[in-house]
C-alpha positions in Angstrom: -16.8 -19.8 -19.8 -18.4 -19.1 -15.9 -15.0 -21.0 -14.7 -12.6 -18.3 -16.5 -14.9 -15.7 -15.1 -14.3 -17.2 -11.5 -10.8 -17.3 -12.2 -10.8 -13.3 -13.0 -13.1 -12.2 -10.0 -11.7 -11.0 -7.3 -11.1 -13.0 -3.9 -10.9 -10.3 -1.5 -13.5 -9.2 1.3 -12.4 -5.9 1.8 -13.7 -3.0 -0.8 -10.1 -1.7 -2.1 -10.3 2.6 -2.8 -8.4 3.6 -6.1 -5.5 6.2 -5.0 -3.2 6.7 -7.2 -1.2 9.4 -4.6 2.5 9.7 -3.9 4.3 8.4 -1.0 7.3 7.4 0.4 8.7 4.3 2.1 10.8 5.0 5.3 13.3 2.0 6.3 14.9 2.4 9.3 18.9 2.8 9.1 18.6 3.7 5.2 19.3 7.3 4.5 17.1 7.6 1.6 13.0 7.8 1.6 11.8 5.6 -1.2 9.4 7.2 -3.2 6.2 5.0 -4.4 2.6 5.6 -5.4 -0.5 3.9 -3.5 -1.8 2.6 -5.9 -4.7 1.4 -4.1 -6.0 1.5 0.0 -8.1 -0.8 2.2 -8.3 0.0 6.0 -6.1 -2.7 6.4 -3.4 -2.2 3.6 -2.6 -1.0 0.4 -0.7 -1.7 -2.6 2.4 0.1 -4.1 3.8 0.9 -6.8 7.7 1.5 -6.3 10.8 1.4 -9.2 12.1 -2.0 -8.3 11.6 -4.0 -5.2 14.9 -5.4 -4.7 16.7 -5.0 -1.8 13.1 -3.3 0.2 12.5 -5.2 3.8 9.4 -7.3 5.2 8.7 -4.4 7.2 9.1 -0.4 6.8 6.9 2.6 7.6 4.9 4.6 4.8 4.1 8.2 5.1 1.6 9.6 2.9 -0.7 12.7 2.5 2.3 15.2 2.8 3.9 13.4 5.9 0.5 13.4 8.0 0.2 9.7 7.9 2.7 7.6 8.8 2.0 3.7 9.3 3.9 0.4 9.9 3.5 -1.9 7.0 4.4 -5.3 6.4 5.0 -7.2 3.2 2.6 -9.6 2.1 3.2 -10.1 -1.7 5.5 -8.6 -4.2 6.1 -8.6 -8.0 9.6 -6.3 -9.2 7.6 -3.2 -9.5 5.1 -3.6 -6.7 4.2 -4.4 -3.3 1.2 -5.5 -1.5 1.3 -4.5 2.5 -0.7 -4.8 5.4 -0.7 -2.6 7.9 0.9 -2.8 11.7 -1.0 -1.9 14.8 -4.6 -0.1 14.6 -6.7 -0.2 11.7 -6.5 3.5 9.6 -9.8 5.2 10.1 -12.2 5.2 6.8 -12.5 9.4 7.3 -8.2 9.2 6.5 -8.9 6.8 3.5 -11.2 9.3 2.0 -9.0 12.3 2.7 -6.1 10.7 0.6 -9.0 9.9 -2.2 -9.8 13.5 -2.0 -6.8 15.3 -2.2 
């Protein structure tokens, strides 16, 4: 029983903030935004939610919080209906991880 419990625990260091907020995925050269939901946010990534995954590259920008963040993400993991990302460059402020929680 304890090793099924180990099994179901989660391996991660970083505390992960339920969002559930709207966003879009920006790929550069591709005319459409792809709209997803952040599903949830760590200062160092986040996971999406999109329609399918097919076809989306290693790397893209997400906006979020009406276009007042924008960050350079990178794909770590992916299922066909979500995406796990880390983001590019510095590391998003906790004050802008608890503005998207409040909204």
């Amino acid at each position: 029983m304890k090793e099924d419990e180990d099994k179901n625990k989660d391996r991660r260091y970083v505390q992960r903030t339920k969002v559930l907020r709207g966003a879009k995925i920006i790929v550069p050269r591709h005319s459409p935004v792809i709209h997803c939901t952040v599903q949830n946010l760590t200062d160092g990534g986040a996971c999406l939610k999109v329609a399918n995954t097919y076809g989306l590259p290693q790397t893209f920008e997400l906006t979020f919080e009406s276009g007042r963040t924008r960050r350079a993400c990178r794909v770590v993991w992916r299922t066909h209906d979500q995406l796990g990302v880390s983001f590019l460059g510095e590391v998003t402020p906790a004050a802008e991880r608890k503005a998207l929680v409040a909204d």
